[in-house]
C-alpha positions as CSV (number, residue, x, y, z in Angstrom):
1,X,128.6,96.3,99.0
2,X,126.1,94.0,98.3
3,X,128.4,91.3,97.5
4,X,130.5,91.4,101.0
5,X,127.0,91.5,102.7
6,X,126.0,88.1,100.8
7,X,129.6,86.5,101.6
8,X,129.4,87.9,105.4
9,X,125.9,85.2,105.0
10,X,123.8,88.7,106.1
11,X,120.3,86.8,105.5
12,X,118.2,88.4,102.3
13,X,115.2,87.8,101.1
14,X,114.7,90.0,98.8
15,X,116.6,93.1,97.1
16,X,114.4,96.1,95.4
17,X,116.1,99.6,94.4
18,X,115.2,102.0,92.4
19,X,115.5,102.9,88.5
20,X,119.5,103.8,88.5
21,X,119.7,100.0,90.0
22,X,117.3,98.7,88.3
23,X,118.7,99.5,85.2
24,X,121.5,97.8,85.7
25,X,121.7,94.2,83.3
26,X,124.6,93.1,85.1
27,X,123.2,93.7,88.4
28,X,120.3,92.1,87.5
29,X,122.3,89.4,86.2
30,X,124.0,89.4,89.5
31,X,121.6,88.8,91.8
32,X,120.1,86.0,89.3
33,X,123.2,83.9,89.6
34,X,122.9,84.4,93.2
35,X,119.4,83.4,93.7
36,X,118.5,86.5,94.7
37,X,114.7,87.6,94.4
38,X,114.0,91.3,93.5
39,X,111.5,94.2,92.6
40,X,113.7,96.9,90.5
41,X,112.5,99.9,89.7
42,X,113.1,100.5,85.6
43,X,112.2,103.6,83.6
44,X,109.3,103.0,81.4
45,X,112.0,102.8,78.0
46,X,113.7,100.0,79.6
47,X,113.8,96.5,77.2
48,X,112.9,93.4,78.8
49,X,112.0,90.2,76.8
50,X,108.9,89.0,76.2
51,X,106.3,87.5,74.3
52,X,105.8,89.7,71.0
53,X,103.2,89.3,68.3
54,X,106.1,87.6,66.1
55,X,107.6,85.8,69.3
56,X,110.3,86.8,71.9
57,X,111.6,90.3,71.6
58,X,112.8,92.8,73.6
59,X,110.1,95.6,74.1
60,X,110.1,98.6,75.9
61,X,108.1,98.1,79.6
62,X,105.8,100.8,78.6
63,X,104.9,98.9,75.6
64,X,104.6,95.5,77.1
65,X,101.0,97.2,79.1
66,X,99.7,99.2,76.8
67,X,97.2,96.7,76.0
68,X,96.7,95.1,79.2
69,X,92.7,94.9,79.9
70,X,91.1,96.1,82.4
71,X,90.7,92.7,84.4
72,X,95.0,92.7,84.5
73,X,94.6,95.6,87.4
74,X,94.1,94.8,91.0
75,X,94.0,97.7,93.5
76,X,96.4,97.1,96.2
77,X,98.0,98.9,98.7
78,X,102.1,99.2,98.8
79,X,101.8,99.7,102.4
80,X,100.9,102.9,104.8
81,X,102.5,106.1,103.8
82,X,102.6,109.4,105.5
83,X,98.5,109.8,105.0
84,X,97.8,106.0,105.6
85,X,97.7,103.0,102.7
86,X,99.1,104.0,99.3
87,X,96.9,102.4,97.1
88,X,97.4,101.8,93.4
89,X,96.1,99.6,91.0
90,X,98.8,97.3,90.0
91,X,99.5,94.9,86.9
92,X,102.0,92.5,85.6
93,X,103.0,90.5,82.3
94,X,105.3,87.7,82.4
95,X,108.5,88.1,80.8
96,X,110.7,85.6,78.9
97,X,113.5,83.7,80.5
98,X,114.5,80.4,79.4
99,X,116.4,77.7,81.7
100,X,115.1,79.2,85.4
101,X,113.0,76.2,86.7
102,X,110.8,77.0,89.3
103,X,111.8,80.9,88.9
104,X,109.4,83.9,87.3
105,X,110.7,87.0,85.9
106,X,107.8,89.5,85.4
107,X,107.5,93.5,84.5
108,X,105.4,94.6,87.2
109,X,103.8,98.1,86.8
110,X,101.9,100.8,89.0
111,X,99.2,103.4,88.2
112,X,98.4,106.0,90.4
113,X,94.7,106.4,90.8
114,X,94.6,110.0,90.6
115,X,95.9,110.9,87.2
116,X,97.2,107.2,85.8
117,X,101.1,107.9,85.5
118,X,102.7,104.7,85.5
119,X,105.7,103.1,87.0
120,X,107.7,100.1,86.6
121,X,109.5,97.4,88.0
122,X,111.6,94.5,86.9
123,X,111.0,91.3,89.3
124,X,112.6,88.1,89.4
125,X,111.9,85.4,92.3
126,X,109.7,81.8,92.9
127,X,107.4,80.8,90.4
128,X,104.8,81.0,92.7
129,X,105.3,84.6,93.7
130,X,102.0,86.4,93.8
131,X,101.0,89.6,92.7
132,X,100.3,90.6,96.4
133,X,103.7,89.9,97.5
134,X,105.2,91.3,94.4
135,X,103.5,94.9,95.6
136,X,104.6,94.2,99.0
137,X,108.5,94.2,98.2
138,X,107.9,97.3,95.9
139,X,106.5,99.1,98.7
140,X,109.4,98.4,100.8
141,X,111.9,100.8,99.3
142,X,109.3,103.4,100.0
143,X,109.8,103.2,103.6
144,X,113.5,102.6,103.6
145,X,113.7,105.5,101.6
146,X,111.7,107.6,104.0
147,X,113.5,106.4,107.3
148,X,116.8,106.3,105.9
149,X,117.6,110.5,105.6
150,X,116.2,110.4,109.4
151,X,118.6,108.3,110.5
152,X,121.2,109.8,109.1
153,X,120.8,113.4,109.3
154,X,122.6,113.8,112.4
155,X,125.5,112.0,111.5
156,X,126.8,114.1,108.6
157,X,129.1,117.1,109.1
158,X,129.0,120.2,107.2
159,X,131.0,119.0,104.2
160,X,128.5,116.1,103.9
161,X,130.8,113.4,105.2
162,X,128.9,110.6,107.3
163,X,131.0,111.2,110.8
164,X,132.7,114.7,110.4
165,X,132.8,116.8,113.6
C-alpha cells in the first residue's frame, strides 16, 4: 500500500506506525532506500546498533537507556489528547549507521510520568532533526489512531467488511 501511494507521488513527509511495523527490518529498510523519514514504534527487546562498551553492537532498546542520566530527559508534550497535552519526558541515543550523509538514525524512548513505563521508537530522518520534532511525529499516530475507528465505524457491515449493506 505504501509503495503504490509513493509511486502515485502522494506527498510524505514522514511515516510512523506502531510496534508490528516497526518491527519490521525490511520495512525499515524500505523506507530508507526511499528517503523516507520515520518514528517506529519497537518493543523494548528490539536490537538496533549502536555504540557498545567494546564498539558497535546490536543491543536491545531497553538496554541502550538504561543508563541515560537524568539531563538526557526533556519533558515534552506529544500533542493534546482527550484530557489536553500528553506530556512525557522523552530521551534519545544515537544509533549506528554507516554511509547515510546528512541522515540520523536514533532510538527515541518515552516515560510516562506517572509510573515510568517506557516506550520506544526507531527514527530515521535529517541529521538535523530535533528532539522536539522527533516527539511531534510520534505523537501523530496517536491521533490517527484515535480518529481513524470514527471514521470508519459507519462504513462496516455486520461481517466486518468496509462497505457491506
Amino acid at each position: 500500500m505504501l509503495e503504490r501511494a509513493l509511486d502515485a507521488q502522494v506527498p510524505v513527509g514522514w511515516v510512523t506506525a506502531d510496534e508490528v511495523y516497526g518491527g519490521d527490518a525490511r520495512l525499515r529498510a524500505f523506507l530508507e532506500q526511499r528517503g523516507l523519514a520515520y518514528v517506529l514504534a519497537v518493543k523494548a527487546t528490539q536490537p538496533l546498533w549502536a555504540h557498545g562498551e567494546q564498539g558497535p553492537a546490536e543491543l536491545p532498546a531497553r538496554q541502550l537507556v538504561a543508563g541515560l542520566p537524568a539531563r538526557a530527559w526533556r519533558r515534552l508534550s506529544a500533542g493534546d489528547g482527550a484530557k489536553g497535552p500528553r506530556v512525557y519526558d522523552w530521551a534519545r541515543v544515537a544509533l549506528v549507521r554507516p554511509g547515510w550523509p546528512g541522515r540520523g538514525f536514533w532510538l527515541l524512548v518515552r516515560r510516562r510520568l506517572s509510573d515510568g513505563e517506557l516506550a520506544f521508537y526507531a527514527c530515521f530522518g535529517p541529521a538535523r532533526t530535533s528532539l522536539a520534532e522527533l516527539v511531534r511525529v510520534a505523537g501523530i499516530r496517536w491521533a490517527v489512531e484515535m480518529v481513524f475507528p470514527q471514521l470508519t465505524k459507519g462504513g462496516c457491515g455486520p461481517s466486518g467488511e468496509v462497505g457491506s449493506t
